[in-house]
N, C-alpha and C positions, 0 to 999 in steps of 0.2 A: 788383600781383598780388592776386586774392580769394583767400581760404581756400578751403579744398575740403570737400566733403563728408566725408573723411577726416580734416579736423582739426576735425570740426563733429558736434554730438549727433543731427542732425535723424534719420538714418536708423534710429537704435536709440532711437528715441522717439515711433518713427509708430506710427498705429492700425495693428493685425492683424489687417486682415479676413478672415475665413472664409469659405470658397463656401458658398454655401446660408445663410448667416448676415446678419441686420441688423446693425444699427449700434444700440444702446441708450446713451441721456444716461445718462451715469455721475454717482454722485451729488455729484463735486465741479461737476458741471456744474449739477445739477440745486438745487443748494445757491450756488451763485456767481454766475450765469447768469440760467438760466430765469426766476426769479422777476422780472428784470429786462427781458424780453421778450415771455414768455408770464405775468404775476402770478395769472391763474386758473388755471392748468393744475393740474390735481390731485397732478399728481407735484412738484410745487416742494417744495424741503425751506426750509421757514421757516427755520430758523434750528437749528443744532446747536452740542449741548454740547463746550465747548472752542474753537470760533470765535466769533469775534463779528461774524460776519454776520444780519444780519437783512431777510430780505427780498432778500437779494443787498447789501444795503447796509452798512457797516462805518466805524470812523473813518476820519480821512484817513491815509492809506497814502502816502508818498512815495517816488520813484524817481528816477533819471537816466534818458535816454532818450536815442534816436535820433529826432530829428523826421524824417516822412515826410511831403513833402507829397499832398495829396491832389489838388491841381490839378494835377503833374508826372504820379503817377499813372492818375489817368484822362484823359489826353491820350496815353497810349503804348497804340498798337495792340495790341501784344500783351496787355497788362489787359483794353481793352475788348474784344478775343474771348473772354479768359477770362471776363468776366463776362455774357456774351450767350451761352455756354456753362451758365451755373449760370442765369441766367433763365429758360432754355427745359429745363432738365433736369426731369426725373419728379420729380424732389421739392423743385423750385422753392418748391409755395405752402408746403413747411416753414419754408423760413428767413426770416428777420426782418428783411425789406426795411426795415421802417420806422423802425431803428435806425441805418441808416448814417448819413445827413446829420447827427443828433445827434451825431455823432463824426467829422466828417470832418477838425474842424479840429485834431482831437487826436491825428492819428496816429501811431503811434510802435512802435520797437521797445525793449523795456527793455534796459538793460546792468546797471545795480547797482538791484534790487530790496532791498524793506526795510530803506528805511533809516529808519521810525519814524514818530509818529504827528506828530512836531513839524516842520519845516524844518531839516532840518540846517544846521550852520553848516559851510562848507566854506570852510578856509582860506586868506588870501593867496595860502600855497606853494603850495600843490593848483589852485588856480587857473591860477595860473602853469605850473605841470607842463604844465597841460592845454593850456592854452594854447600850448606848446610842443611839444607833437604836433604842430600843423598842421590844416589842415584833413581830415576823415576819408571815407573813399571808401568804397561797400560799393555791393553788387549787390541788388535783392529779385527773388524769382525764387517761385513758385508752383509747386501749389496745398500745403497740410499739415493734416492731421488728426493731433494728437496723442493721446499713452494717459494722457495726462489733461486732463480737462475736457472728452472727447468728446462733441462738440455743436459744436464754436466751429471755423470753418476762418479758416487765417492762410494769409498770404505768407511765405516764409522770407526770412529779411535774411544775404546771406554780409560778411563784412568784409573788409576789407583787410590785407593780410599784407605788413607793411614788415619786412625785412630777418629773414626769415623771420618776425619775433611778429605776431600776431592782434592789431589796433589796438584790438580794446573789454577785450583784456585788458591793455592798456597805461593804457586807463580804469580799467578795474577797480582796477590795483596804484596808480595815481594817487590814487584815492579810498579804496584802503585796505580793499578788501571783494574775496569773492572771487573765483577767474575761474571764468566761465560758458561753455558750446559751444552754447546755444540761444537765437535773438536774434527773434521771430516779430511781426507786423504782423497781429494781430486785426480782423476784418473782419465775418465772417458769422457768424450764430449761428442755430441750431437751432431750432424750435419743439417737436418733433416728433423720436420714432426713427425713424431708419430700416428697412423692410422688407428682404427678401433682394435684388431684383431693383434696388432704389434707393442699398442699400448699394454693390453690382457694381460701377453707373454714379459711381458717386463715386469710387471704388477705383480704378475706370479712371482717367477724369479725375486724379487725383493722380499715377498714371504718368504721364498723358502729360504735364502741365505741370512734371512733378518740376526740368528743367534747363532751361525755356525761361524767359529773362533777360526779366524786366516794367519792370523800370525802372532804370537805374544814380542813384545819389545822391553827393555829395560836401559834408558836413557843416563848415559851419563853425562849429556850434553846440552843442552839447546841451541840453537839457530838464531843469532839476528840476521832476517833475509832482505832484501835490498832487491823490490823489482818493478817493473814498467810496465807489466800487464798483467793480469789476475792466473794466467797458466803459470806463470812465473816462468816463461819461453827466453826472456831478456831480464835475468837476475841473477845476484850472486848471494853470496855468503858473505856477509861483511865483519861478523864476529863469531865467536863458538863461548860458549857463556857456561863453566862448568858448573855441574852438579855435586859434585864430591870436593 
């Protein structure tokens, strides 16, 4: 069984668009982002006090992950009409075509963000734990704009619900950090706000792919990732943390 949208944050964390209203890069966007897509855009926020983002760029930042491949991905029909949909839309030449291939080998949904600028050392036990789940099964399913960092559209990732518990919060308690309802697959990114009539078509689009299933996965792995800006354009793979 997947989780449901009812045991899951995605619907009380989407943008709210307004009729008659665009879409405007909000400044965590415009601060994390942008700079890293569009670097002349006038509106890029260099760098602000209290982050240590510069340029969209920051120390290495580590996480666990959901590997998503990308060649599973774009082999399933229903992705590639979703995205032969956002090619030909009104506000196509906004997003940042030129970013994907830079990232396709790093796909990912996070599960335990922040864990620090060093490699965690993740112990015997906890490996073990993990390893002891089993392999983990989740759904991604389209399209999401959320109400922060608007600018960036993902794929939503649902998990797996074994015996009723939500499997990446079985990760979560395994690793000792805490549980999360938002698990998303970072994709496109903005150049550009949106006007009233472009914001609409976007608005649509997110109804209508809101339940349509793009890919099912079944993990036998995780990701500890290691990276320097939030596309994860400058990071690597620093461990593979198995599931079985």
């Amino acid at each position: 069984m997947i989780c449901s949208d009812d045991a899951l944050a995605y619907e009380r964390s989407r943008t709210r668009f307004a009729a008659g209203q665009g879409m405007l890069l909000d400044d965590a966007y415009r601060l994390a982002h942008l700079p890293l897509v569009a670097p002349r855009d006038p509106r890029v926020i260099a760098a602000k006090e209290g982050t240590s983002y510069d340029r969209g760029r920051h120390p290495t930042a580590y996480s666990v992950v959901l590997p998503v491949s990308a060649d599973a991905l774009e082999a399933s029909p229903a992705y590639q009409a979703l995205d032969a949909e956002l090619r030909t839309a009104p506000f196509a030449r906004k997003v940042a075509w030129h970013v994907l291939d830079r990232r396709r080998e790093r796909l990912h949904a996070t599960i335990c963000g922040g864990l620090g600028s060093e490699p965690p050392a993740i112990e015997p036990a906890r490996r073990s734990a993990l390893a002891g789940l089993g392999p983990i099964r989740a759904e991604v399913r389209g399209l999401f704009s959320g109400n922060v960092n608007r600018g960036r559209l993902y794929l939503r990732v649902y998990p797996e619900q074994r015996d009723g518990a939500n499997l990446f919060h079985a990760v979560q308690r395994v690793l000792g950090r805490p549980t999360t309802d938002l698990y998303v697959v970072g994709l496109w990114n903005l150049m550009d706000d949106l006007d009233a009539d472009e914001a609409a078509i976007l608005a649509a689009m997110i109804e209508r792919w809101w339940s349509r299933s793009l890919l099912r996965v079944e993990a036998d792995e995780l990701w500890l990732l290691g990276a320097r800006d939030d596309l994860v354009l400058d990071g690597e793979i620093s461990a593979r943390l198995a599931l079985r």
